[in-house]
C-alpha positions as CSV (number, residue, x, y, z in Angstrom):
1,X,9.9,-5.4,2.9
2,X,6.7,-6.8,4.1
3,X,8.2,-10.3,4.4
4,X,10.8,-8.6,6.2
5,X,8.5,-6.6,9.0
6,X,6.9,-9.7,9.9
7,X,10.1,-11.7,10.3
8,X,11.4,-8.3,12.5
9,X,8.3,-9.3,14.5
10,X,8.3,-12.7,15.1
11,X,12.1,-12.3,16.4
12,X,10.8,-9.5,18.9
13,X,8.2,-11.7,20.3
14,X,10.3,-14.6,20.6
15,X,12.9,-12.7,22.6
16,X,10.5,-10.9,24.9
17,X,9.5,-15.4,25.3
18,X,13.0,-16.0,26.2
19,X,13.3,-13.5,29.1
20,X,9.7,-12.9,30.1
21,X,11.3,-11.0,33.1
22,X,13.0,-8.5,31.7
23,X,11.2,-5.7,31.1
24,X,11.8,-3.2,28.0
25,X,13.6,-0.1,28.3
26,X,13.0,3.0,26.6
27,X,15.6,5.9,26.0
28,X,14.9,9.1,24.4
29,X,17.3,11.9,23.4
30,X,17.7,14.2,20.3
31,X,19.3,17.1,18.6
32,X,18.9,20.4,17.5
33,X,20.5,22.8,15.2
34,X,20.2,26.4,13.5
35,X,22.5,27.0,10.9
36,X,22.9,30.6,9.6
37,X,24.5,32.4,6.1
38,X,23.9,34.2,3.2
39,X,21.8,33.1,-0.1
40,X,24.2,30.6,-2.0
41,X,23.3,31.6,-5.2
42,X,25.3,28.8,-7.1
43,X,24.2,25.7,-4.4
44,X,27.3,24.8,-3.3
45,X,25.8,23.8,-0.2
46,X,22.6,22.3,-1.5
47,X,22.1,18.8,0.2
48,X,18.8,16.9,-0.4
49,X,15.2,17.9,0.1
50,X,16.2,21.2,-1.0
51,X,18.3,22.5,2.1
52,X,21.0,24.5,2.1
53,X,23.4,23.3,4.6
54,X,24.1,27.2,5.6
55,X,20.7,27.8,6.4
56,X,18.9,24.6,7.9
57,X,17.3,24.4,11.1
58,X,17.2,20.6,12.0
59,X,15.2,18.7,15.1
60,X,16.0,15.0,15.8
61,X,13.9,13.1,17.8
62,X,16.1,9.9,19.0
63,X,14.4,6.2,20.5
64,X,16.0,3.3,21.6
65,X,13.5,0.5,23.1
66,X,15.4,-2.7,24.3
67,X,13.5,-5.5,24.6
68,X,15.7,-7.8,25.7
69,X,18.1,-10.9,24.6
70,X,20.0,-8.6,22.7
71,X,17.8,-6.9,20.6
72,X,16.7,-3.1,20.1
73,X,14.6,-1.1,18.1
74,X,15.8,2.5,17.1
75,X,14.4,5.4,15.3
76,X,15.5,8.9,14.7
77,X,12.5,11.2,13.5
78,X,13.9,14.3,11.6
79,X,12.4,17.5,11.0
80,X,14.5,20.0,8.7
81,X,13.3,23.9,7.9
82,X,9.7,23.4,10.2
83,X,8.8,20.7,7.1
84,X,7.1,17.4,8.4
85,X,8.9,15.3,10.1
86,X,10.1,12.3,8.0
87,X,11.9,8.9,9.2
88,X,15.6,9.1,8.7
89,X,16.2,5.7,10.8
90,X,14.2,2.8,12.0
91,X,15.7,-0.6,12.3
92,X,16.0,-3.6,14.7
93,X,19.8,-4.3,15.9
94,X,20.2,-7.8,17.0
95,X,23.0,-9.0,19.4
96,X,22.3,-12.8,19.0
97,X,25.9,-13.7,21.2
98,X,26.7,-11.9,23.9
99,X,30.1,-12.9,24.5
100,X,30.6,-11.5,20.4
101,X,30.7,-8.8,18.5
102,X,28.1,-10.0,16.0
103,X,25.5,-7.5,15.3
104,X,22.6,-7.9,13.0
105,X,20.3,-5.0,11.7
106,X,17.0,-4.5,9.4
107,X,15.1,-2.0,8.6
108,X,16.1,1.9,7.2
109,X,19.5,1.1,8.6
110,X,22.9,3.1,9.4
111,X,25.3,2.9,6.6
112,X,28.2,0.8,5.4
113,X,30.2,2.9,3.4
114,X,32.6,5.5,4.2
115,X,33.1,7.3,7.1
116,X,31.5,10.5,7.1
117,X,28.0,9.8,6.7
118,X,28.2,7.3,10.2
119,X,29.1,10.3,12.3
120,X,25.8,11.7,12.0
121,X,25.6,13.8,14.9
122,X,26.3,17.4,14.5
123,X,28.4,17.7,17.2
124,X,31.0,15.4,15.5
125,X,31.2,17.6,12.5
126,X,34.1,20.2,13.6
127,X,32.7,22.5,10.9
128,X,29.3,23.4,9.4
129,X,29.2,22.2,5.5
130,X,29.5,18.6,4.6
131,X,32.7,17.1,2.7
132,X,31.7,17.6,-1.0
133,X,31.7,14.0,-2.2
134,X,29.0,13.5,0.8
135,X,26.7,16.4,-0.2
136,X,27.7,17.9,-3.9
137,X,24.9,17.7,-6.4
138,X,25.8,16.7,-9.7
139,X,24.0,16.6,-13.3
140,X,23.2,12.7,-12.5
141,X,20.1,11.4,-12.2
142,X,18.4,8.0,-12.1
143,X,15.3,9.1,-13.3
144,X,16.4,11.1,-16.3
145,X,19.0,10.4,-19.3
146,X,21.2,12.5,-21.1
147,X,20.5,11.8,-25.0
148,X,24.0,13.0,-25.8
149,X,27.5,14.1,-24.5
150,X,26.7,17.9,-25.3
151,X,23.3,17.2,-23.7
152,X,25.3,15.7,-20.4
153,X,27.9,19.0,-21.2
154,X,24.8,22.0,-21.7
155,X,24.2,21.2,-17.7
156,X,27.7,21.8,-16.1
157,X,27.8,23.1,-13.0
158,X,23.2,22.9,-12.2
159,X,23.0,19.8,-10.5
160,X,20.3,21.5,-8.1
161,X,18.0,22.0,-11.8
162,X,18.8,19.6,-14.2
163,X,16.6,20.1,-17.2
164,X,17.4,17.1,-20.2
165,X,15.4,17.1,-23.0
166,X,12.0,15.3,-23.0
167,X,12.3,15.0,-18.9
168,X,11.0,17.7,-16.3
169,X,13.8,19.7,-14.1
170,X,14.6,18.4,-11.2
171,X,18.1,18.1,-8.7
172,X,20.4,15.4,-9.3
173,X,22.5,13.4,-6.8
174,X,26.0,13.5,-5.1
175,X,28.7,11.3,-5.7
176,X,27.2,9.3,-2.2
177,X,24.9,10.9,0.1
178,X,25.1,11.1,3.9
179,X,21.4,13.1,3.9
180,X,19.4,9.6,3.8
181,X,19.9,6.1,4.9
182,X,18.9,3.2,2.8
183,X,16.8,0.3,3.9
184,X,17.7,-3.3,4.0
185,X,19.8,-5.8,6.1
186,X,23.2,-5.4,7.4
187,X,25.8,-7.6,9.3
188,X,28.7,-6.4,11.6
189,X,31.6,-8.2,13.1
190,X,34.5,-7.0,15.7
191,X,36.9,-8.9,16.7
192,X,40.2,-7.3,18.6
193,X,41.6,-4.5,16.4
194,X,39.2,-5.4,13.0
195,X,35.7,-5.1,12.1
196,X,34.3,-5.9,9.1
197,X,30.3,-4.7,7.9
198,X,28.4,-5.6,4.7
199,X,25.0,-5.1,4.0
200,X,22.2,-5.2,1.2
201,X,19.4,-2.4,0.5
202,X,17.2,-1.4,-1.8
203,X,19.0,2.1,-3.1
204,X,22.1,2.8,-4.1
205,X,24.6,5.4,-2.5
206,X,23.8,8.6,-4.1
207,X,20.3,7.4,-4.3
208,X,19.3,5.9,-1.0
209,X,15.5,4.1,-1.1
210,X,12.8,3.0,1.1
211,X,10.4,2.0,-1.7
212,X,11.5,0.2,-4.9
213,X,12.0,2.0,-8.4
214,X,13.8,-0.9,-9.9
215,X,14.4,-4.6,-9.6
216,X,18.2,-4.4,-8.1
217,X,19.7,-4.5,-4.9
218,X,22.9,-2.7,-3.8
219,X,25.9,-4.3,-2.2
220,X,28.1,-2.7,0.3
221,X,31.4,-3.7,2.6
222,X,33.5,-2.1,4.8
223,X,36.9,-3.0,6.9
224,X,38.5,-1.1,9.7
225,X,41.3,-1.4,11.5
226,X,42.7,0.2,14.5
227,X,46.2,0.1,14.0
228,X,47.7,2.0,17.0
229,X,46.3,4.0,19.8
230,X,44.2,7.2,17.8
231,X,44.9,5.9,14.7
232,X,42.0,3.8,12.6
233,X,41.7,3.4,8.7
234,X,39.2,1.9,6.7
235,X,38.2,0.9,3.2
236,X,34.7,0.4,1.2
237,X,33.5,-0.9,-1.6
238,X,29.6,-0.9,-3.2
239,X,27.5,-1.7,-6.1
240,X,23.5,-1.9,-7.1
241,X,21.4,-0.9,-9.8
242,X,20.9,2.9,-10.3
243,X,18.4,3.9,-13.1
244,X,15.0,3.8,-12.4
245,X,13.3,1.0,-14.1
246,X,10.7,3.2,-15.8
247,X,13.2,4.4,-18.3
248,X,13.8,3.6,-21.5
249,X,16.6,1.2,-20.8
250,X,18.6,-1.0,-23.3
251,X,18.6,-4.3,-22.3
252,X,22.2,-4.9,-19.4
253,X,23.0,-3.8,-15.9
254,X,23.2,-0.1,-15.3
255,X,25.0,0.6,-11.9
256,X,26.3,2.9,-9.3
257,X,29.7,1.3,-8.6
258,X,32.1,3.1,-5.6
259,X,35.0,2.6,-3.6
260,X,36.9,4.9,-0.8
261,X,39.3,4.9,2.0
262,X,39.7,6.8,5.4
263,X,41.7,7.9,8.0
264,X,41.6,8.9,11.7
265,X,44.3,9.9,14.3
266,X,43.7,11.7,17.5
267,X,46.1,12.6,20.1
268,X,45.9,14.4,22.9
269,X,44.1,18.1,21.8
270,X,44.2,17.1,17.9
271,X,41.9,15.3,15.2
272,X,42.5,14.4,12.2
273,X,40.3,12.8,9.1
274,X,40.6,12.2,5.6
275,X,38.6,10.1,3.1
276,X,38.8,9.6,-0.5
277,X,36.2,8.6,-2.3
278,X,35.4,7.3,-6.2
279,X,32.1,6.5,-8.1
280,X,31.2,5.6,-11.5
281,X,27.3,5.6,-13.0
282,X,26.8,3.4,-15.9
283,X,24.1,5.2,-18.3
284,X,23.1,3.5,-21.9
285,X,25.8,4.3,-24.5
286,X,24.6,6.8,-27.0
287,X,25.1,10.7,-28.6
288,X,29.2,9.7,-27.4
289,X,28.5,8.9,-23.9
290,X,30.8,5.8,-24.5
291,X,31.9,4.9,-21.1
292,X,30.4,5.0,-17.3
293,X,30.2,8.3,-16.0
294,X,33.0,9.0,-13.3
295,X,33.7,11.2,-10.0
296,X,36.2,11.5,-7.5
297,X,36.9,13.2,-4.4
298,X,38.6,13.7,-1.2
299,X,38.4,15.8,1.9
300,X,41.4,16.3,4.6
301,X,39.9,18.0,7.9
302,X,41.3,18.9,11.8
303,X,40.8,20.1,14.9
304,X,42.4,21.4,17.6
305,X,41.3,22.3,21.1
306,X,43.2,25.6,21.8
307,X,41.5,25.8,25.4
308,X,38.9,24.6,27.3
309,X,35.5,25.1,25.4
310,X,37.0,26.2,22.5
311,X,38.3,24.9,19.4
312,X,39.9,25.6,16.0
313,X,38.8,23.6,12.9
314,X,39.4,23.6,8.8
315,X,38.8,21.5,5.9
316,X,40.4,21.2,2.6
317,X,37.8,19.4,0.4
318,X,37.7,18.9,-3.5
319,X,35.4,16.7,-6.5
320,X,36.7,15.9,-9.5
321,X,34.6,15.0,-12.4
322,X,35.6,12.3,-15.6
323,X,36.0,12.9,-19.4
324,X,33.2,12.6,-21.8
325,X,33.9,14.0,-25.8
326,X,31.5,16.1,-26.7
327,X,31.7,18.7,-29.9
328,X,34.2,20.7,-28.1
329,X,36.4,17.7,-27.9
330,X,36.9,16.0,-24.4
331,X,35.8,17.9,-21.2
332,X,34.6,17.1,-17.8
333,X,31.2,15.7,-17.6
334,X,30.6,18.2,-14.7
335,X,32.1,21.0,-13.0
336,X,35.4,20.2,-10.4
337,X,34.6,22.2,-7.2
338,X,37.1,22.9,-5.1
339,X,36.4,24.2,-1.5
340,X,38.1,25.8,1.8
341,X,36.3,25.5,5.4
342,X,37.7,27.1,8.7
343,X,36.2,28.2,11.5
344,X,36.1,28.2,15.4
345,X,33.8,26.7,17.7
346,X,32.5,27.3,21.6
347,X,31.1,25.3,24.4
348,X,29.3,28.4,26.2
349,X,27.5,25.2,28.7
350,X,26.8,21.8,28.6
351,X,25.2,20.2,26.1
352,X,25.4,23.2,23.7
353,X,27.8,24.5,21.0
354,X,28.7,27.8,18.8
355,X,30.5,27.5,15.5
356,X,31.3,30.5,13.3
357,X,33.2,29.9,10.0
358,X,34.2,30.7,6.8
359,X,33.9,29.1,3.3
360,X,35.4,29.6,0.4
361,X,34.4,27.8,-2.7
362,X,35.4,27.8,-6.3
363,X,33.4,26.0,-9.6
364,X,35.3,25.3,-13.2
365,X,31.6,25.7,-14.9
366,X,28.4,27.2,-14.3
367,X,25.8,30.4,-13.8
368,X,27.4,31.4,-10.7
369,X,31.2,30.2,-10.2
370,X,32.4,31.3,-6.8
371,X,30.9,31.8,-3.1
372,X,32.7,33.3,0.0
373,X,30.4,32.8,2.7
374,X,30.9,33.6,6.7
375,X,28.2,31.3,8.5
376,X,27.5,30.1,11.8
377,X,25.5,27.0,13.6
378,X,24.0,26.6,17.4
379,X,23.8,23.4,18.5
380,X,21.3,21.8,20.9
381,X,21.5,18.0,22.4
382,X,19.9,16.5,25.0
């Protein structure tokens, strides 16, 4: 990463050479949000850091600083529940051709993968949860292993406190996270109805890094294509090294591998998404765990402006989770979630929004096994 800063550098200064009279330009915005709800007792809605998406208060502090031929340095600073502020994004984005749609980036960049996790405004998110697969924690971890199957099994349905033996309690991770961007290098292309992205970082999807914890890199690509007017689909793929390097690890590759697909169409007053989306975590094979860990899910959301101001928004959203054999004979490794999102939203002025909804959520395992939940959110951008 060092190497990398001082390359970042060098390419600044040279571009400030190449224009000398252009001056920089500096833009500053940001974002903030209140969400409000009851306890969730069973973390349905537990994202990382140890926020509940149901009651978060969020600040973002957005820069942009263009230097000139092309190039600009962005950073969001992010604040969540009055905690310090931490750096969700700072990168360089390079333009190198300005009569392309070549784009380079470095730093703690946005992601490849997927679809939800690049709409990270609030205000793009019709409703106030995240899609499951994007925020779900599950009994995985990459700094803990399960010595067995029943082990893996004795944990259904805690990924917020996942307590294996010999290891200290602590959260696991979703199937991919949209709560953290990774850091690395990333390319993007665009040309006429197709773009294609790929990039390299340090983390994996469900576990996104800024500092090592082991010697791997991760490998992610996407394609989109706009196929008629309001209607775009996509496709991703990704791999890297998962498990922390500290472990007790057999000699091999142990890897977060995923894949997913996506959907858009808008016309007129409607939206429309949907996104599928499939991981697998290879741990060491022992006490049965005799194959990669697996997870899958998909979401299917709209909205619909009924009037001006106001809309109408839901979201059908489910995880499933893969086999394992444990004494019980075979069972999923985790507990399948399903969950029901609806809700209304309200543009009282400019620049601000109201949403009020409700969630219903439903859990195969578990200390607690259902939530019905009416929420709401105020949002702030300026």
């Amino acid at each position: 990463m060092r190497a990398l800063i001082v390359f970042l550098m060098a390419l600044a200064a040279s571009a400030e050479a190449a224009e000398p009279a252009r001056r920089p330009q500096l833009v500053l915005g940001g974002e903030a949000s209140v969400s409000w709800g009851p306890e969730d007792d069973g973390y349905f809605n537990e994202a990382a850091y140890g926020h509940n998406l149901l009651r978060t208060a969020r600040l973002d502090l957005l820069a942009a600083l263009r230097v000139g031929h092309g190039l600009e340095a962005l950073a969001d600073l992010r604040s969540e529940n009055f905690d310090a502020p931490r750096v969700y994004a700072l990168y360089l984005r390079w333009r190198p051709f300005a009569a392309r749609e070549i784009q380079l980036q470095a730093g703690r960049i946005p992601p490849v993968f997927g679809a939800f996790p690049r709409r990270r405004y609030a205000q793009d998110n019709p409703l106030v949860s995240w899609p499951l697969v994007w925020q779900y924690l599950t009994t995985v971890r990459p700094d803990a292993l399960p010595p067995s199957a029943d082990a893996l099994l004795a944990q259904r349905g805690s990924g917020w406190r996942v307590e294996y033996p010999g290891y200290a309690s602590a959260a696991g991770v979703p199937p991919a996270s949209a709560a953290r961007w990774d850091a690395g290098l990333e390319a993007r292309y665009g040309h006429g109805p197709l773009a294609l992205a790929v990039a390299v970082t340090r983390g994996t999807l469900s576990d996104p890094r800024f500092e090592e914890t082991n010697d791997g890199k991760q490998v992610s690509a996407r394609v989109e294509w706009t196929a008629a007017a309001g209607l775009e689909l996509g496709a991703s793929a990704a791999h890297g090294e998962f498990l922390d390097a500290g472990l007790p690890l057999p000699p091999g590759r142990f890897q977060q591998r995923a894949y997913a697909i996506d959907a858009e169409f808008a016309r007129g007053r409607f939206l429309g998404r949907a996104e599928a989306v499939y991981s697998e975590w290879d741990l060491p094979r022992q006490g049965g765990i005799d194959r990669p860990l697996s997870a899958g899910g998909f979401y299917v959301e709209g909205r619909f402006s009924v009037a001006p101001g106001w809309h109408v928004a839901g979201r059908v959203d489910r995880l499933e989770f893969g086999d394992v054999v444990g004494s019980g004979g075979p069972t999923p490794w985790d507990a399948p979630v399903r969950r029901l999102e609806a809700g209304v939203g309200w543009v009282p002025r400019r620049h601000a929004l109201l949403k009020a909804v409700y969630q219903r959520n439903r859990r195969d395992a578990g200390y607690v096994r259902e939530l019905d939940a009416v929420a709401g959110q105020l949002l702030l951008w300026f």
